[in-house]
N, C-alpha and C positions, 0 to 999 in steps of 0.2 A: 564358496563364499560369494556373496551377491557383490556385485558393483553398483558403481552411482549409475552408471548407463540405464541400465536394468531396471531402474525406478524411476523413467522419466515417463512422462503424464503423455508427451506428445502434446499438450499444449504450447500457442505459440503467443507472438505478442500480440495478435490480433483478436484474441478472447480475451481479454480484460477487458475489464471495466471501464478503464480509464485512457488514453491515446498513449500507444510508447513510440518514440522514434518517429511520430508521423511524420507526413511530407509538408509540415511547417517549420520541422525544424534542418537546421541548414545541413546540406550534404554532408558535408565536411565531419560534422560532430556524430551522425549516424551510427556510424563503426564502435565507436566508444560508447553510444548509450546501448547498442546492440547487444554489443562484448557482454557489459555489465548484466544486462536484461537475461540473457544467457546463461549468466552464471548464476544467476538470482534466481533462475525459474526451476535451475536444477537441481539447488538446493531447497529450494521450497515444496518440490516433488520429492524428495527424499523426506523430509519432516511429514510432511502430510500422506504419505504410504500408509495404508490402512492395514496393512498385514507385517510389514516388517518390523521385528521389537527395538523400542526404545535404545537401546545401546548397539545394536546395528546399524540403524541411525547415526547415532553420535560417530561413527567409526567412518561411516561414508563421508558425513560432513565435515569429518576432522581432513578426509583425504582431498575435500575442497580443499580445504587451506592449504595443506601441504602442498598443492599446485600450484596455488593463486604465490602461497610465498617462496616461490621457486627449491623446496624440498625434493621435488619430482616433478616429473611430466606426466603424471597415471592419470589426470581429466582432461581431457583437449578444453575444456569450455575455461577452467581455470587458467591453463596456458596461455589461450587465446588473449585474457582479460590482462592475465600479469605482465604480457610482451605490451599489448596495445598502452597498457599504465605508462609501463616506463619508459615508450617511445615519445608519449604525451606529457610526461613528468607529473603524474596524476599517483596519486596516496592511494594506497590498497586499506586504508581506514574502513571506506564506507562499506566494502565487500566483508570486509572481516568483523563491522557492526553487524551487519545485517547474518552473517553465520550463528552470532551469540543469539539471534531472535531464535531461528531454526534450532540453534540448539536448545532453546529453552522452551520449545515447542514439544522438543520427545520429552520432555518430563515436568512441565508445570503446565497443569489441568485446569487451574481455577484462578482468578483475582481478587483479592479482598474490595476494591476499593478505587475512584476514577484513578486517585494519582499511579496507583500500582497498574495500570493497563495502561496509562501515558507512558510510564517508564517502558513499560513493551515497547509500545511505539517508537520511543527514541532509539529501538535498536531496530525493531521491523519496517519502519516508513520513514520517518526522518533521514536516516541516510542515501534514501534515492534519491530523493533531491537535491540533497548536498552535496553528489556526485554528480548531476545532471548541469549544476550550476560550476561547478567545478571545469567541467568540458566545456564551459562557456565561456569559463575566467571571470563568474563576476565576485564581487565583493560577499566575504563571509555577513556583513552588515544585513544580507538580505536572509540569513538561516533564520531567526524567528518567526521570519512570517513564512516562510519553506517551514520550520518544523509543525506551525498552524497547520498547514495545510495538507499536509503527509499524515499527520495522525487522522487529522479527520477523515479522511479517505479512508483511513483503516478501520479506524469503528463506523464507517457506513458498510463497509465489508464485513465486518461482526456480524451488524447488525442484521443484513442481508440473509447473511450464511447460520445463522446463532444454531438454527436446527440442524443444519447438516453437519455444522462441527459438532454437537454433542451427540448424534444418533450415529456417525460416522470414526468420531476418533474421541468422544469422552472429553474434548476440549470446548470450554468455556469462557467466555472471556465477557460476560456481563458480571460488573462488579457482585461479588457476594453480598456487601451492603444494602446495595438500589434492590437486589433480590428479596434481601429480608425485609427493607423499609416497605415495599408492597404485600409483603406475605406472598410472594412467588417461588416454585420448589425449582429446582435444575430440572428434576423430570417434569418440569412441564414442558418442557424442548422437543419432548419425544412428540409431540402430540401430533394431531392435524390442522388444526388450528389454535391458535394465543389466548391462555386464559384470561379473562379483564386484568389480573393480576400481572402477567406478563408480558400484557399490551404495555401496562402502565408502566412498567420497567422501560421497553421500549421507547418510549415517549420519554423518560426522561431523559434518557441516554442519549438519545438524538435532539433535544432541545439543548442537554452541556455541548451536545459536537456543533451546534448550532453558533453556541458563543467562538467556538475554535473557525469557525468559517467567519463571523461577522473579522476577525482579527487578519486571517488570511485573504482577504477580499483587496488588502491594499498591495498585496504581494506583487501582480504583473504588474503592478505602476516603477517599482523597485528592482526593475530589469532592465539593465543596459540593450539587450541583445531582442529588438522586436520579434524574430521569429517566437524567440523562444517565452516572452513575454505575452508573446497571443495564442503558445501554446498552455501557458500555468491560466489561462483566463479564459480558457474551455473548460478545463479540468473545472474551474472554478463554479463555472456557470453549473456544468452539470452533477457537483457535487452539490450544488446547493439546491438543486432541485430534485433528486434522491434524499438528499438528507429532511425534504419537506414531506415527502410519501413516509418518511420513516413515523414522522408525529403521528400520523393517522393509519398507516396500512399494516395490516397482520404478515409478517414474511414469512409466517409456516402455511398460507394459504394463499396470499396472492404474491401479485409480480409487482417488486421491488427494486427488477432491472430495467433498462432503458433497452429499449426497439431500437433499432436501426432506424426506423422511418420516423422515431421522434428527436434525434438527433442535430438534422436541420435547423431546425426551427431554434432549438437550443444553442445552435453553433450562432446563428443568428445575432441573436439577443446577445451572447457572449462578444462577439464584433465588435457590435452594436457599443455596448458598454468600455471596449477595449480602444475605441476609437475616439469615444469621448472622452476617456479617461487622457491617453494622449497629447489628442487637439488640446484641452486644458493644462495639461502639461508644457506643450510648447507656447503657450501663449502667458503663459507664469513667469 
């Protein structure tokens, strides 16, 4: 019988997309988004397993929970997560949100429709941040503009990934609607490159995640805590500039991820904007 172990990726948190744990945010809370990242990347490597079946799946992931909610000790990574909660008096909510994505990952292949792939969202991405702010103690006041900007990141990861989810695991997540209002098939995913049809999909998809960033944009003003304030306003910055390749660039053909060496520059201008936003702050 396979274990969770046994379908780990060996990815860590410095292959993402997006900053986890960096060194802006403060010592102290490290352990706790670590924990979390940990257990979120192991369950996420069990769903996304490209050979083990569906309900094997659901069997490993259910063996998260049972860790995370002290039924046993069989995942150290759930142990680790569940001890750190309760030492911090922190809700095992966001961990056991984010297990319903995964499990809704080993068997639901398609979305009708934008609200039907939000609703994903609010259990695959919304909850990181809601647990990130949590470690920070700031106010639930600020989860709207966190769920803005959690999703968005998610469909720029669709969007990115759209061919390798459906050539790799038959998963979908471009509304079936925007599909048919273009006249675009699912197998056009297979391709090598975007039919106009496809592209076009693409472009809209990424100009609604457009609106979800214009909303998210006021988020790091709405953080007590500046480290972590000028961490959500990198994220910010370079989601918003991925999400602008998305209007015009084909992801079955070219590169829709950020370089290393364009990062700077980005981190920059994100400062930049996070400094001003601030200064105007304290002088209000």
């Amino acid at each position: 019988m396979t274990e969770v172990a046994e379908l780990a990726s060996g990815k860590g948190h410095k292959d993402e997309n997006f900053p986890v744990a960096s060194v802006i945010i403060a010592k102290e809370h490290r352990p706790a988004v670590m924990a979390f990242y940990n257990f979120v990347r192991l369950a996420d490597d069990v769903s996304d397993n490209e050979i083990a079946p569906p309900e094997e799946k659901l069997r490993l992931l259910d063996a998260l929970r049972a860790s995370l909610e002290g039924e046993n000790d069989a995942v150290r990574q759930g142990v680790v997560l569940r001890e750190l909660q309760k030492a911090r008096g922190l809700s095992p909510v966001h961990a056991l949100d984010l297990l319903e994505a995964f499990r809704r990952d080993c068997t639901k292949l398609r979305y009708t429709d934008w609200d039907d792939l939000i609703d994903y969202c609010r259990y695959s991405a919304m909850p990181v941040g809601r647990y990130v702010l949590d470690v920070h103690g700031e106010s639930k006041d600020a989860w709207p503009l966190n769920d803005a900007l959690c999703a968005a990141l998610q469909v720029i990861n669709h969007l990115q990934d759209c061919g390798k989810d459906y050539k790799s695991l038959n998963r979908v997540y471009l509304p079936q609607d925007v599909l048919e209002k273009h006249g675009a098939r699912v197998e056009d995913l297979a391709g090598t490159q975007c039919t106009p049809a496809l592209k076009a999909v693409i472009a809209e998809l990424a100009a609604k995640n457009g609106e979800l960033l214009k909303t998210s944009a006021a988020f790091a003003a709405h953080i007590r805590s500046k480290r972590l304030a000028l961490e959500v306003a990198l994220i910010q910055r370079f989601a918003e500039d991925l999400n602008t390749w998305l209007l015009t660039r084909d992801p079955l053909c070219e590169r829709v991820h950020h370089k290393k060496s364009e990062l700077p520059a980005l981190a920059l201008s994100a400062f930049a904007r996070f400094l001003a936003g601030r200064f105007k702050g304290d002088r209000a």
